[in-house]
PDB file as gemmi writes it, atoms N, CA and C in Angstrom:
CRYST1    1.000    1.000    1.000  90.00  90.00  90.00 P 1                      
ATOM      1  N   UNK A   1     -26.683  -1.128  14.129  1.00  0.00           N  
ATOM      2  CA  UNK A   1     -26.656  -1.675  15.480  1.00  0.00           C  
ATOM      3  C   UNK A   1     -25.397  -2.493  15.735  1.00  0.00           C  
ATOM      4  N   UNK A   2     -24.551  -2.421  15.096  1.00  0.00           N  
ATOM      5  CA  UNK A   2     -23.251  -3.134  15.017  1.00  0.00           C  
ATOM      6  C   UNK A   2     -23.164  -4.446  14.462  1.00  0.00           C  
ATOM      7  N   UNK A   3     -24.060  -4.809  13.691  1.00  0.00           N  
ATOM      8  CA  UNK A   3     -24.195  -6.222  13.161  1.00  0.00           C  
ATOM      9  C   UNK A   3     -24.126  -6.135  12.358  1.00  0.00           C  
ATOM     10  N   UNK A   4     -22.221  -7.165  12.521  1.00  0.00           N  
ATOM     11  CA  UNK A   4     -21.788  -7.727  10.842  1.00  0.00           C  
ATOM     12  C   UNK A   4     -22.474  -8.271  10.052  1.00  0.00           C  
ATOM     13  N   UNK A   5     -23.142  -9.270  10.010  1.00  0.00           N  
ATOM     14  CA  UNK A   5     -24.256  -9.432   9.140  1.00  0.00           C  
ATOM     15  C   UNK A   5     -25.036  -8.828   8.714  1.00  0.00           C  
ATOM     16  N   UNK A   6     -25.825  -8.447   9.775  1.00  0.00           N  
ATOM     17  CA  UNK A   6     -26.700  -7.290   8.661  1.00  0.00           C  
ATOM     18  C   UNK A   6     -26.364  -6.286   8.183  1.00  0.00           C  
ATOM     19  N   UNK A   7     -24.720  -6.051   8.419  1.00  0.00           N  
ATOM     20  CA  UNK A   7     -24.171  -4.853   7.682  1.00  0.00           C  
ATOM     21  C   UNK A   7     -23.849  -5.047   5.959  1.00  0.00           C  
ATOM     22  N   UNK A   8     -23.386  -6.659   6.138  1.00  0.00           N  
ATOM     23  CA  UNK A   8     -22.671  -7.110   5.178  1.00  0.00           C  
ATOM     24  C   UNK A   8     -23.831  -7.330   4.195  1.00  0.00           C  
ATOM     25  N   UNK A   9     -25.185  -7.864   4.690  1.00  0.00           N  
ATOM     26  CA  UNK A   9     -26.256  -8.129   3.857  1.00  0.00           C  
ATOM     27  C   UNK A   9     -27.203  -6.622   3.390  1.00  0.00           C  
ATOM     28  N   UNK A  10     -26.643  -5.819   4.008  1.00  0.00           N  
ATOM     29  CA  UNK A  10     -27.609  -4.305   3.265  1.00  0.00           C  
ATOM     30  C   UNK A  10     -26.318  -3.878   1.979  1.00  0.00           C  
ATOM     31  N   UNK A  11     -24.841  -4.250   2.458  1.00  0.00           N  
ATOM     32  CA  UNK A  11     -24.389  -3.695   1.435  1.00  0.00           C  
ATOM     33  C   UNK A  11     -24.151  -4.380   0.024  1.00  0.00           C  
ATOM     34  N   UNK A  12     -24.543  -5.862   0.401  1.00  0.00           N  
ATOM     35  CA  UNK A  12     -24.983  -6.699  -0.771  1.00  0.00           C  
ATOM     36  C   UNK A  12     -25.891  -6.354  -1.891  1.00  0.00           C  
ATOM     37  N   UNK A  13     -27.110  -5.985  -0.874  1.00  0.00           N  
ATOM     38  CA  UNK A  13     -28.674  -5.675  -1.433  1.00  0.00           C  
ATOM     39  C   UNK A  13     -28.424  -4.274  -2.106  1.00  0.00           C  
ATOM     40  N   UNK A  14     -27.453  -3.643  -1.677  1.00  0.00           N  
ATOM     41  CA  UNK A  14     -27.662  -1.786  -2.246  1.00  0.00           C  
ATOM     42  C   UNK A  14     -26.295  -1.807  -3.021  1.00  0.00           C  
ATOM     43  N   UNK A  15     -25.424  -2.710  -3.784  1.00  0.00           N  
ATOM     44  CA  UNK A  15     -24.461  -2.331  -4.325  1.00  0.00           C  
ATOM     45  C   UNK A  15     -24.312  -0.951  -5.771  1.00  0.00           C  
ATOM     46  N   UNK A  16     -26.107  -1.228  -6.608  1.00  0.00           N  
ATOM     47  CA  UNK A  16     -26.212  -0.613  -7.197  1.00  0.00           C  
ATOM     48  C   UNK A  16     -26.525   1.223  -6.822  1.00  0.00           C  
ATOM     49  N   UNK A  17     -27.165   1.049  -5.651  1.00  0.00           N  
ATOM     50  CA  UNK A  17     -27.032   2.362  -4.688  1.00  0.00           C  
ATOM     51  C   UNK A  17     -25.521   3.123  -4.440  1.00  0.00           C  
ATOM     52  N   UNK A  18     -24.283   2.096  -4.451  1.00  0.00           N  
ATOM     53  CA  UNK A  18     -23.315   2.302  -3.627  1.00  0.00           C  
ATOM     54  C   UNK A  18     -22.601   2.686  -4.960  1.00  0.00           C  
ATOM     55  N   UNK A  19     -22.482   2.269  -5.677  1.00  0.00           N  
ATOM     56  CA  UNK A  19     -21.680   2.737  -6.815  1.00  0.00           C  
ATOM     57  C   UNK A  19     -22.387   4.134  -7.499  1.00  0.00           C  
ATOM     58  N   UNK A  20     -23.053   4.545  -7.530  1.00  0.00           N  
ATOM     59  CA  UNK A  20     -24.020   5.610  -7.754  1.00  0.00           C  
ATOM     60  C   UNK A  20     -24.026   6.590  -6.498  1.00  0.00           C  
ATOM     61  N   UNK A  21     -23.265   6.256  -5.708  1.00  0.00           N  
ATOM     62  CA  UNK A  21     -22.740   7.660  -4.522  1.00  0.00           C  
ATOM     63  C   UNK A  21     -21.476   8.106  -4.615  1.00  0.00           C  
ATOM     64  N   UNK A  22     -21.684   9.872  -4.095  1.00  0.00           N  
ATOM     65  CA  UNK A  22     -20.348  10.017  -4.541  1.00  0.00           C  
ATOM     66  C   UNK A  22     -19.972  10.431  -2.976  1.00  0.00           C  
ATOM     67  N   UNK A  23     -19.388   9.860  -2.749  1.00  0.00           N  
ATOM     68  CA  UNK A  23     -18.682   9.850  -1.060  1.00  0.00           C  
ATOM     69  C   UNK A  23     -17.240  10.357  -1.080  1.00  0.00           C  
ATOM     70  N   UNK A  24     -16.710  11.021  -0.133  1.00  0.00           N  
ATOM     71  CA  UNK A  24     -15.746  11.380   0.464  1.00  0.00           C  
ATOM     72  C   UNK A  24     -14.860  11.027   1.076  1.00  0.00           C  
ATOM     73  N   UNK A  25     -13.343  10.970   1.687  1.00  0.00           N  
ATOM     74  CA  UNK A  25     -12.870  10.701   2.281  1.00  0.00           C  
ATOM     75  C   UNK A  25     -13.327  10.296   3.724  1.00  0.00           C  
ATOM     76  N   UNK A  26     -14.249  11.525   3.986  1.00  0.00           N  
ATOM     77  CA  UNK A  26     -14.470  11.394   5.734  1.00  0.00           C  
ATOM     78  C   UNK A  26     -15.547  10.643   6.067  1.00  0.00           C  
ATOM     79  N   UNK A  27     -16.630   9.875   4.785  1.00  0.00           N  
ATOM     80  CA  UNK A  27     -17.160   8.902   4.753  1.00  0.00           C  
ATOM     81  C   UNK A  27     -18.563   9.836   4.461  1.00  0.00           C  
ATOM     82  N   UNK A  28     -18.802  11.016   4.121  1.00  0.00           N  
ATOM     83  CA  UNK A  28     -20.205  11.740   4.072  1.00  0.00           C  
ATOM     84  C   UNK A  28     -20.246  12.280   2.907  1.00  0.00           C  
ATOM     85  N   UNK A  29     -20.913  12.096   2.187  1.00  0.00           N  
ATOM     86  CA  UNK A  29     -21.080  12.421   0.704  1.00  0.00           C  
ATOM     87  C   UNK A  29     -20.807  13.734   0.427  1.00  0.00           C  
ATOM     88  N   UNK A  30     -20.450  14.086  -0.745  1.00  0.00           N  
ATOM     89  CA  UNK A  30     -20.533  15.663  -1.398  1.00  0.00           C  
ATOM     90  C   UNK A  30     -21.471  16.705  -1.311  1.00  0.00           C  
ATOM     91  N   UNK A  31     -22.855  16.218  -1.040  1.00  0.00           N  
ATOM     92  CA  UNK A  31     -23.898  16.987  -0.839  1.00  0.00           C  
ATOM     93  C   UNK A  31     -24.043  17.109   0.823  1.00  0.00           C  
ATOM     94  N   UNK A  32     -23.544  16.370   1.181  1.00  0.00           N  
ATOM     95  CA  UNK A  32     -23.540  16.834   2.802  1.00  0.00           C  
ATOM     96  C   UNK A  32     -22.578  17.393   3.280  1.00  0.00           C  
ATOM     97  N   UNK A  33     -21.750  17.379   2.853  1.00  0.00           N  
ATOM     98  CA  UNK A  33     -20.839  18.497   3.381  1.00  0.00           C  
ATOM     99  C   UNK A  33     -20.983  19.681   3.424  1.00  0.00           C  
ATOM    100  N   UNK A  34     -20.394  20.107   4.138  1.00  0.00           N  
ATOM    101  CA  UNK A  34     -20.968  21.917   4.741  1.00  0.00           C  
ATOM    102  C   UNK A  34     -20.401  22.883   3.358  1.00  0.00           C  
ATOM    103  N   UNK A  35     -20.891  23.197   2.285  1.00  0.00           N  
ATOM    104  CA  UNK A  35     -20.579  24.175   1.510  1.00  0.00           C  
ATOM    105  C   UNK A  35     -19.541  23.615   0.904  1.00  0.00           C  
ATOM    106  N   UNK A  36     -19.353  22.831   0.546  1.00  0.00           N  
ATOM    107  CA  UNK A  36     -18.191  21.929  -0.287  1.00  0.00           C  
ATOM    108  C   UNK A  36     -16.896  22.469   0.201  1.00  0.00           C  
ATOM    109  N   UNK A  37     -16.845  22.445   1.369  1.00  0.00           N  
ATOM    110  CA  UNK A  37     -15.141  22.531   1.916  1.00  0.00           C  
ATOM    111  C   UNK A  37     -14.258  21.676   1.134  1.00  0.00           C  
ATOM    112  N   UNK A  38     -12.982  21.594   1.521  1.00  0.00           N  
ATOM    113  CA  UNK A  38     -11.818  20.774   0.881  1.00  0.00           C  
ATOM    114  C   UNK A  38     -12.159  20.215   2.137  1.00  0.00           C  
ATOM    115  N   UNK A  39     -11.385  18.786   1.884  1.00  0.00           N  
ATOM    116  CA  UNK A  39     -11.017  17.561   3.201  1.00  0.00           C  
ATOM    117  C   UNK A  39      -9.523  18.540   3.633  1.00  0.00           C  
ATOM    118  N   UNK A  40      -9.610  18.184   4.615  1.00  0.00           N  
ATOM    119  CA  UNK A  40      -7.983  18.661   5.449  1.00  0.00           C  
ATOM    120  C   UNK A  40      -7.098  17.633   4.507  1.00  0.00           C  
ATOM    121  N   UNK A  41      -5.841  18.530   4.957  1.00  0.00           N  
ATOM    122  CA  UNK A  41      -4.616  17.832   3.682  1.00  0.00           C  
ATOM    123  C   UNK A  41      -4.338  16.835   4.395  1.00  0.00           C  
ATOM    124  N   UNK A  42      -3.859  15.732   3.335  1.00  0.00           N  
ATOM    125  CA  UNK A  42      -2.937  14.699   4.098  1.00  0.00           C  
ATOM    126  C   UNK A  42      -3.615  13.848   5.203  1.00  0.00           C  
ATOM    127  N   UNK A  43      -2.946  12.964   5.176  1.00  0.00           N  
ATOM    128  CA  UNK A  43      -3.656  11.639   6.565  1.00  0.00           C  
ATOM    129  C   UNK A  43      -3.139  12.296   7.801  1.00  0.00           C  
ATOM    130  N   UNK A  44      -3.599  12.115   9.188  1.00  0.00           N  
ATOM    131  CA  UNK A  44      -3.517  12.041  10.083  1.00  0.00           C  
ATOM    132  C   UNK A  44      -3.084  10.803  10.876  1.00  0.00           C  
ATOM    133  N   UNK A  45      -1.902  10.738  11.726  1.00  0.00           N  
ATOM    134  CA  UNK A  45      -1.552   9.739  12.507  1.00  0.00           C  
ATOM    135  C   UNK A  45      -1.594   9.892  13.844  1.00  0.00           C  
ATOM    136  N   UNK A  46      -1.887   9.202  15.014  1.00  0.00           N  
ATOM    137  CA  UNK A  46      -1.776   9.608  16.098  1.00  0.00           C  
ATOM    138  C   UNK A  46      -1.304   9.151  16.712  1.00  0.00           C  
ATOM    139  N   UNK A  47      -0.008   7.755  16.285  1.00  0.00           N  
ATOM    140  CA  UNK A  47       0.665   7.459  17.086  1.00  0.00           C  
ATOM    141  C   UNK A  47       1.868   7.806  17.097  1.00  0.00           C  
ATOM    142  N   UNK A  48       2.575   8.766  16.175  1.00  0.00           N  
ATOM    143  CA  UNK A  48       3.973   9.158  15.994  1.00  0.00           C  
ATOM    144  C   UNK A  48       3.954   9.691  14.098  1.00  0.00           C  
ATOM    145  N   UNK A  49       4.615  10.091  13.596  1.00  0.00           N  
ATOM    146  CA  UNK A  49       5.034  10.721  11.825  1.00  0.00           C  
ATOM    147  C   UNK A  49       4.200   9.795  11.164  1.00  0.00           C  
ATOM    148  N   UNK A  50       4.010  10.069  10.017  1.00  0.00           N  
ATOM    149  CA  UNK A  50       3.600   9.242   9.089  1.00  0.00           C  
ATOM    150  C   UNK A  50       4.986   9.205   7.601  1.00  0.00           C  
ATOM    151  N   UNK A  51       5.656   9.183   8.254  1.00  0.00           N  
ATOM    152  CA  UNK A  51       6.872   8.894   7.281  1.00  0.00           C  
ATOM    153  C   UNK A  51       7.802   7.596   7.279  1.00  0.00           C  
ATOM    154  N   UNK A  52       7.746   6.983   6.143  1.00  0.00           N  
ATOM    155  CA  UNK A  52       7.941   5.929   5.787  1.00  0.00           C  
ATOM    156  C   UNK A  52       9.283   5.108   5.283  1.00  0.00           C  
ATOM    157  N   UNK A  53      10.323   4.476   5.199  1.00  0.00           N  
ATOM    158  CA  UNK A  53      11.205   4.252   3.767  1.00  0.00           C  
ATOM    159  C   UNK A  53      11.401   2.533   3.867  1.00  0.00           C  
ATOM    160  N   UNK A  54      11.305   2.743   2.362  1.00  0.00           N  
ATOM    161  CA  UNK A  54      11.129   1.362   1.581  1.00  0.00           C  
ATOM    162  C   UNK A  54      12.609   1.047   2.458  1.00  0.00           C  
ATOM    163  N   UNK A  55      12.956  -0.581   2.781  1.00  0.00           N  
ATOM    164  CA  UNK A  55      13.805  -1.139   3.761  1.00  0.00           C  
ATOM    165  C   UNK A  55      14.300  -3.034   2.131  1.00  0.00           C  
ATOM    166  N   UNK A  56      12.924  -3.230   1.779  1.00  0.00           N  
ATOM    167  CA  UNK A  56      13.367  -4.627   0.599  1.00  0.00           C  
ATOM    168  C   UNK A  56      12.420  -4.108  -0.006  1.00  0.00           C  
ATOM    169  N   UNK A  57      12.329  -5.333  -1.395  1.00  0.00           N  
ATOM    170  CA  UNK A  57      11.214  -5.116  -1.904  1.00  0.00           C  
ATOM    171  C   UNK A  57      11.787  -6.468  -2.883  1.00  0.00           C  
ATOM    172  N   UNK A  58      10.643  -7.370  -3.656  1.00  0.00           N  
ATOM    173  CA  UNK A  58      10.683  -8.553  -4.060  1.00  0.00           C  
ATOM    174  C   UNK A  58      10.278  -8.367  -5.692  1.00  0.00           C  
ATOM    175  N   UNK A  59      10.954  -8.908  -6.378  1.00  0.00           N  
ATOM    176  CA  UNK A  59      11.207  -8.453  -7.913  1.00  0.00           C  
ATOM    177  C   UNK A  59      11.075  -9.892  -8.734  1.00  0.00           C  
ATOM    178  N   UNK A  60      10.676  -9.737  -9.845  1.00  0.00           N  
ATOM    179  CA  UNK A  60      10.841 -11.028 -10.554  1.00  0.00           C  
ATOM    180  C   UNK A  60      12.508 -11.292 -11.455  1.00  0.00           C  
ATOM    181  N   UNK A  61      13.196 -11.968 -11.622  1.00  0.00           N  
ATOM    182  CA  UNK A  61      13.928 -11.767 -13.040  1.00  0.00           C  
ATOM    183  C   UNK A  61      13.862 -13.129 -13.670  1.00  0.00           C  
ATOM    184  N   UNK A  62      13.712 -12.307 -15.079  1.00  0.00           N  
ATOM    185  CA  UNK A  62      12.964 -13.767 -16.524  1.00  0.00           C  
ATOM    186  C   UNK A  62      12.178 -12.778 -17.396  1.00  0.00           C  
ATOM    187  N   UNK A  63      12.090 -13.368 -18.461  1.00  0.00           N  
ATOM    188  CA  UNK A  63      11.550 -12.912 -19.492  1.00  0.00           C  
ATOM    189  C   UNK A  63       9.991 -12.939 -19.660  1.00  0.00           C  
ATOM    190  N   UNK A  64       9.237 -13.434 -19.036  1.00  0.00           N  
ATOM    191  CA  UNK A  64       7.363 -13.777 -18.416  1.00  0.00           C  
ATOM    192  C   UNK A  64       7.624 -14.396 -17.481  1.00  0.00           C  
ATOM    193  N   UNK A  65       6.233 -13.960 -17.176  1.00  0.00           N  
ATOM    194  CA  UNK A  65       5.574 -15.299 -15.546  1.00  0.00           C  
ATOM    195  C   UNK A  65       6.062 -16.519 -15.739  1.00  0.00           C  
ATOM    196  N   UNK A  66       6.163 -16.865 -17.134  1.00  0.00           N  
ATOM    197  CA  UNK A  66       6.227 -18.549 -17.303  1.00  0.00           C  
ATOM    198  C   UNK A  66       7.656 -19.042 -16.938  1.00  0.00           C  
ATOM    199  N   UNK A  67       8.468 -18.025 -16.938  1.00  0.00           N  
ATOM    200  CA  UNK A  67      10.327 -18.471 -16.365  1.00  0.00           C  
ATOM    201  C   UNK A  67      10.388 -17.444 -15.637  1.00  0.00           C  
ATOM    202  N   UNK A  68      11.585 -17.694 -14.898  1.00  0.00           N  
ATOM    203  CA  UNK A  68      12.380 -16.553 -14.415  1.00  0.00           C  
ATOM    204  C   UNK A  68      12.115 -17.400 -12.663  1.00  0.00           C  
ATOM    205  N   UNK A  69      12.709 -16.634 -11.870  1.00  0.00           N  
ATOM    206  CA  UNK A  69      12.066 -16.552 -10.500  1.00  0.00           C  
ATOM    207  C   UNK A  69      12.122 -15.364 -10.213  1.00  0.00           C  
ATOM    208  N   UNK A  70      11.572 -15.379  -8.781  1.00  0.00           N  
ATOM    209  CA  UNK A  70      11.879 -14.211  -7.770  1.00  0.00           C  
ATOM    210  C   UNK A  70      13.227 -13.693  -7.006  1.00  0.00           C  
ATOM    211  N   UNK A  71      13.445 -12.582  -6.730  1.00  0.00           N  
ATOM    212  CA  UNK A  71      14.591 -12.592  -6.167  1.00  0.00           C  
ATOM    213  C   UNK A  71      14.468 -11.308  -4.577  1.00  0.00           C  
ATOM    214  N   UNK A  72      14.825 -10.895  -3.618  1.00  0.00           N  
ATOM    215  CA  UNK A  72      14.623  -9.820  -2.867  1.00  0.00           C  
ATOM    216  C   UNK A  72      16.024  -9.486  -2.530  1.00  0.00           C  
ATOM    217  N   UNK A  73      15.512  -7.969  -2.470  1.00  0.00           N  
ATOM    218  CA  UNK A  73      16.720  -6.871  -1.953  1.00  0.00           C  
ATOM    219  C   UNK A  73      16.457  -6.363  -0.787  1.00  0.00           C  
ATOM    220  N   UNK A  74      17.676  -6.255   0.295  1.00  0.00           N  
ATOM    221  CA  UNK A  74      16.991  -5.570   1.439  1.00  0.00           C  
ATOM    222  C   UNK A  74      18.253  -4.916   1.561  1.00  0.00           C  
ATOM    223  N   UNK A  75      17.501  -3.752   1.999  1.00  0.00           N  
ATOM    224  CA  UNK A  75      18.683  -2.959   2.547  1.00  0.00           C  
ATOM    225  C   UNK A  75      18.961  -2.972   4.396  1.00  0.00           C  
ATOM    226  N   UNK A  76      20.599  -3.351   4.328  1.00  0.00           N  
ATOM    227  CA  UNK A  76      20.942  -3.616   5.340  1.00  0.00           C  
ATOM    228  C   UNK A  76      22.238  -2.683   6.023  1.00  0.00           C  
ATOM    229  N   UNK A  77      22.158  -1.541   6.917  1.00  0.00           N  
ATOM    230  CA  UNK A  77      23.187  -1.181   6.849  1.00  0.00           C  
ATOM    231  C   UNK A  77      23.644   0.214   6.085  1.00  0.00           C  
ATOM    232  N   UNK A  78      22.497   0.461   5.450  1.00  0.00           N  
ATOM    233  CA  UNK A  78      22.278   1.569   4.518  1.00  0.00           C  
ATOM    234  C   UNK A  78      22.948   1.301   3.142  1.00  0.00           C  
ATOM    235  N   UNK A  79      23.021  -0.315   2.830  1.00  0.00           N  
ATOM    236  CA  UNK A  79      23.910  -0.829   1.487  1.00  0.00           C  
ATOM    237  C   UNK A  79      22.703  -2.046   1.239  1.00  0.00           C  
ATOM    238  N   UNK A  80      22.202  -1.751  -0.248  1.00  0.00           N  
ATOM    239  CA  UNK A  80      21.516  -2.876  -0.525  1.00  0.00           C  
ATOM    240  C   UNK A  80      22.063  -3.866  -1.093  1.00  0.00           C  
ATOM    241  N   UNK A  81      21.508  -5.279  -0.322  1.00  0.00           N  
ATOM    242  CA  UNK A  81      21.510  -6.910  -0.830  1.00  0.00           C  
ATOM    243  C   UNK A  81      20.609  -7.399  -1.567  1.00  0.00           C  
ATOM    244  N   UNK A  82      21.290  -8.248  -2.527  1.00  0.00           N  
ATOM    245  CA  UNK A  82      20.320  -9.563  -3.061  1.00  0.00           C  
ATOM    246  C   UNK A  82      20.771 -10.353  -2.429  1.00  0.00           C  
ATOM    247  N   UNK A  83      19.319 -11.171  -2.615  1.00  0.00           N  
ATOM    248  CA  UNK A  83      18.881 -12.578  -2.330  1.00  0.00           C  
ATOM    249  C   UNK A  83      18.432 -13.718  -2.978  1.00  0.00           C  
ATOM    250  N   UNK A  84      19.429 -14.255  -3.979  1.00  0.00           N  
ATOM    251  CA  UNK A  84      19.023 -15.212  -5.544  1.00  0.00           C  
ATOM    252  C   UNK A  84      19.650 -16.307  -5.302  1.00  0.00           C  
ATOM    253  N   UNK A  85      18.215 -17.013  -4.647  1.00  0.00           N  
ATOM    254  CA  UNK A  85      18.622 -18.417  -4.639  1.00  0.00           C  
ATOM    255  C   UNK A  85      19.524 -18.379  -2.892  1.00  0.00           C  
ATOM    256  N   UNK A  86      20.858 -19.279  -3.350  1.00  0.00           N  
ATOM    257  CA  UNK A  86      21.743 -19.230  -2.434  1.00  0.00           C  
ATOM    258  C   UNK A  86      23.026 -18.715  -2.609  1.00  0.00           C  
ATOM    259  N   UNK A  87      22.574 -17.310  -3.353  1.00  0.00           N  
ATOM    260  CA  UNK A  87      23.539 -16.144  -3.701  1.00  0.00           C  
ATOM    261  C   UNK A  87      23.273 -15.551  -3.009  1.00  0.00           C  
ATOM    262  N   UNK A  88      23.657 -14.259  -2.061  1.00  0.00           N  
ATOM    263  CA  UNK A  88      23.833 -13.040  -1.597  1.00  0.00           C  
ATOM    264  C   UNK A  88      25.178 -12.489  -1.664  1.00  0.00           C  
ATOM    265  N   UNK A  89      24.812 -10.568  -2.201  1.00  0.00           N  
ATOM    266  CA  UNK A  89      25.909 -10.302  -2.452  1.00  0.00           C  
ATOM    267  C   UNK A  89      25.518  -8.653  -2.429  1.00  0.00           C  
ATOM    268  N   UNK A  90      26.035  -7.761  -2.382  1.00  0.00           N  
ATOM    269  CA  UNK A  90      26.131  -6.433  -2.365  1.00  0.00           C  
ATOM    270  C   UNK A  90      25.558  -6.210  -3.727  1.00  0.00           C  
ATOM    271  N   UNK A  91      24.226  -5.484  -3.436  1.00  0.00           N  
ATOM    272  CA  UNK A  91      23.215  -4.630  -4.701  1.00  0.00           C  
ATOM    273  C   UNK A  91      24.354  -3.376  -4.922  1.00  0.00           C  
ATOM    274  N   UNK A  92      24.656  -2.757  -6.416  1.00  0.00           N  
ATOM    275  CA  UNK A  92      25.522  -1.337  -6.219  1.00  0.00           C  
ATOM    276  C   UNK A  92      23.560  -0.810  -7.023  1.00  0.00           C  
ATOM    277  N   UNK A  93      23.167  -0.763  -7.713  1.00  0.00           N  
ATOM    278  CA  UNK A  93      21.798  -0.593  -8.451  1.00  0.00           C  
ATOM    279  C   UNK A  93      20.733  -1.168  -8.169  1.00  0.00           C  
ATOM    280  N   UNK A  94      20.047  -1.479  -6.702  1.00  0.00           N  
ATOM    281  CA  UNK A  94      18.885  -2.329  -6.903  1.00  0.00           C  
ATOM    282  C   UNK A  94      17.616  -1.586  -7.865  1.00  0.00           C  
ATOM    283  N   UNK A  95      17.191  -2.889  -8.594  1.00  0.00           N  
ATOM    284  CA  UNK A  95      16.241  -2.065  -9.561  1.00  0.00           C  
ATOM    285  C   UNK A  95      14.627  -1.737  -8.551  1.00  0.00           C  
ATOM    286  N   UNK A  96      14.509  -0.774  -8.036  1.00  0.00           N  
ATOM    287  CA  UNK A  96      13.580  -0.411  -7.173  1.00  0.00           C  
ATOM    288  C   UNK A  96      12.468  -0.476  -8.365  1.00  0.00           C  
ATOM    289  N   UNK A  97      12.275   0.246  -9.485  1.00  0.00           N  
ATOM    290  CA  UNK A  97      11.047   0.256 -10.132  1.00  0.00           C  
ATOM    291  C   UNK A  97      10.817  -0.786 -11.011  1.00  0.00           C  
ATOM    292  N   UNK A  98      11.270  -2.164 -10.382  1.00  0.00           N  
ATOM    293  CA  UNK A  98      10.469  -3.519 -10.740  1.00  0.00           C  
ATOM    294  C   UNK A  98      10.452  -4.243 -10.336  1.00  0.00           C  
ATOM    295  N   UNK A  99      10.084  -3.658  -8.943  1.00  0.00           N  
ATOM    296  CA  UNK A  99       9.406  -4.530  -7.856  1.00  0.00           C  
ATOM    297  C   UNK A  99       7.947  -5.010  -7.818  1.00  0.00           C  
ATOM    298  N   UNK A 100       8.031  -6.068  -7.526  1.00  0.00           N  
ATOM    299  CA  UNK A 100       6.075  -7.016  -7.131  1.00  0.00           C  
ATOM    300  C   UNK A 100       6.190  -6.601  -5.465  1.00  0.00           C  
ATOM    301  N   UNK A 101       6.430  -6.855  -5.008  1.00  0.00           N  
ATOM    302  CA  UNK A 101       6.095  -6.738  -3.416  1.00  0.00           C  
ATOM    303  C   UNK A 101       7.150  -5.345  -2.688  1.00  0.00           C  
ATOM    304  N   UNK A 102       6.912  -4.790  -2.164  1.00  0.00           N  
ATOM    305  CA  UNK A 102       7.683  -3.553  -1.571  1.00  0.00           C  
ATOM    306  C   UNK A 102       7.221  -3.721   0.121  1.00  0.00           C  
ATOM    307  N   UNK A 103       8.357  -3.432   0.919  1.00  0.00           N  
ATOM    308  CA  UNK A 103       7.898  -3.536   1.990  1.00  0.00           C  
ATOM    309  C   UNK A 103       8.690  -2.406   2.901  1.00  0.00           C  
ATOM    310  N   UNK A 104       7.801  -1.953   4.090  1.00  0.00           N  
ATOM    311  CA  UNK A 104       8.210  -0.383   4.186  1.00  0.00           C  
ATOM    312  C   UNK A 104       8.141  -0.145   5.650  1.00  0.00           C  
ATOM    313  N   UNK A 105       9.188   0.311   6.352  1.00  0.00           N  
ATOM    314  CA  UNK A 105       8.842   0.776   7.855  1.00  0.00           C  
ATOM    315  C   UNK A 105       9.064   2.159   8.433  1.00  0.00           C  
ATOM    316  N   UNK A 106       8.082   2.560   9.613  1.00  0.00           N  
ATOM    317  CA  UNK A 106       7.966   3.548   9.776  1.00  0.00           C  
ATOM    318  C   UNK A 106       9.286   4.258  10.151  1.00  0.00           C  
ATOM    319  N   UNK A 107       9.425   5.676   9.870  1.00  0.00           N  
ATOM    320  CA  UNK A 107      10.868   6.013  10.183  1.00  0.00           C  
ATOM    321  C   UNK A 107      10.339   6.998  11.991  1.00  0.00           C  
ATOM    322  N   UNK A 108      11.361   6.812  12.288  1.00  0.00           N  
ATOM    323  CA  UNK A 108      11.224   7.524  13.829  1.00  0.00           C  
ATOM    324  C   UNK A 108      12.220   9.076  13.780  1.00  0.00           C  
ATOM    325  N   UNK A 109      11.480   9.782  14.351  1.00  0.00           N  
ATOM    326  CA  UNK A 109      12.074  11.367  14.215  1.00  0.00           C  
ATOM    327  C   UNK A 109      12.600  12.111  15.611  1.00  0.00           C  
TER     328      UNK A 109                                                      
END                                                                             
C-alpha cells in the first residue's frame, strides 16, 4: 500500500525468506518467469547513452592506512593533474588502478 514502514518492517521480519530467493534483475523470481527467458542485454536509459568516462579519481600514496595521504587526479583538458597538498602539476601516468574514489560523467553523443 505504499508504506515505508510497513515495507521496511515485513522485510525485517522475512530476511531469512529473502536470502533463500532467487530473484532476478527485473525483480520476479526464476520460477516466474515465462520459460526461463534471458533478461534483455544491458541497462536501459531513457534519458540520453549510457556511456560514461572516468574525468578524476582519488588515490592514497604511503605505505598503509596508518601514513601516507590522499591525493586526486583530474583530467582537465584531455591532460591529467595532480592534486598533493599545495602541489599541482601535469600527471604524464596517472595511476588509474589505485584509485579509492573514481568519479565519472556522462559522455554526450
Amino acid at each position: 500500500s505504499n508504506v515505508l514502514d510497513r515495507a521496511v518492517d515485513w522485510i525485517f521480519s522475512h530476511l531469512d525468506d529473502l536470502e533463500s530467493m532467487d530473484v532476478s534483475e527485473g525483480g520476479r523470481s526464476a520460477a516466474d518467469s515465462e520459460g526461463g527467458r534471458d533478461p534483455p542485454p544491458g541497462p536501459h536509459v531513457r534519458d540520453g547513452p549510457g556511456k560514461y568516462e572516468l574525468f578524476a579519481f582519488i588515490s592514497h600514496m604511503g605505505t598503509s592506512t596508518m601514513c601516507g595521504h590522499y591525493v586526486c587526479h583530474i583530467k582537465k583538458d584531455q591532460q591529467w593533474v595532480i592534486f598533493n597538498d599545495q602541489k599541482v602539476c601535469a600527471s604524464e601516468k596517472p595511476p588509474k588502478d589505485m584509485g579509492y574514489l573514481y568519479f565519472y560523467r556522462r559522455v554526450a553523443e
